[in-house]
N, C-alpha and C positions, 0 to 999 in steps of 0.2 A: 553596433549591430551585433546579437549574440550569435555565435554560432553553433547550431545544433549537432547532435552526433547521435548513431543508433547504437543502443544497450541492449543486452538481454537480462533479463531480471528472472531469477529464481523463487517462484511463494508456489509451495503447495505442493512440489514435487513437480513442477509445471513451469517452461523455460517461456516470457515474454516477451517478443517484440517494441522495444518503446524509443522515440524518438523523443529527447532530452537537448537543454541546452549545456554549454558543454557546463559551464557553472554550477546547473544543480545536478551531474551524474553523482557523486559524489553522496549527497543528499538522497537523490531518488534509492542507490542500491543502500542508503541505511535502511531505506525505509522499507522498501523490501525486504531485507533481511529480519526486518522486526516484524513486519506481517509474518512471515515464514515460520520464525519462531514463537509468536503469537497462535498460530496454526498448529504446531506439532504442541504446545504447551493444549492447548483446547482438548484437542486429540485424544493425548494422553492422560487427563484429568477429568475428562466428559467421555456421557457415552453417544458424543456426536461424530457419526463418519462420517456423511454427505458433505462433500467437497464445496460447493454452493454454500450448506450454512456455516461450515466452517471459515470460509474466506468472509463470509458475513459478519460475522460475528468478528473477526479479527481484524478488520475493516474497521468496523463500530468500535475497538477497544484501543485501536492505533490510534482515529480522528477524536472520539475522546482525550485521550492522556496529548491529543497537540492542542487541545481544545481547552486543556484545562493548564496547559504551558505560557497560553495565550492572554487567558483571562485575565493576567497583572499587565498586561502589555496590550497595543492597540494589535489590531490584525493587518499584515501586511498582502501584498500581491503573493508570497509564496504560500500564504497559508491556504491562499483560495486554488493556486496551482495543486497543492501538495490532495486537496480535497474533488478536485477533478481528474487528479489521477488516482486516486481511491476509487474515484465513481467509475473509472473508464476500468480498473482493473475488476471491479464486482462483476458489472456489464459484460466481461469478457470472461467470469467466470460463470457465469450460467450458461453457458452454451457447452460446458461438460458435464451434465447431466443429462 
């Protein structure tokens, strides 16, 4: 039985509540970290501010580049975990705007 533990995750200038097993904490704050920096890299090189398409777009550019990691390899349970909590973090960014 895994045991879960609660993180806070940093993307956007914005601190997350998420509830992780403890196996993929590790994992999850890469992944957040790379959204974050995917985000300030947009930012900085687009004339996009809106925090919404920002996390969108940086969403779309992380689940790609795991999407194209995958493609020589079958898809496992973490990839579908890794893509529902992409879904659960967009969802919870449109509610700051």
């Amino acid at each position: 039985m895994s045991e879960d533990i609660s993180i806070k995750v940093s993307i956007g200038g914005r601190k997350y509540p998420l509830t992780v097993a403890v196996k993929d904490e590790s994992m999850v704050q890469n992944i957040a970290a790379d959204l974050d920096k995917t985000i300030t890299s947009l930012k900085e090189n687009y004339a996009v501010q809106d925090k919404q398409d920002l996390m969108a777009m940086a969403a779309l550019q992380v689940a790609v580049k795991q999407a194209a990691k995958n493609s020589s390899s079958a898809e496992s349970s973490v990839d579908s975990d890794l893509l529902s909590s992409l879904e659960r973090l967009v969802n919870k960014s449109e509610g700051l705007v």
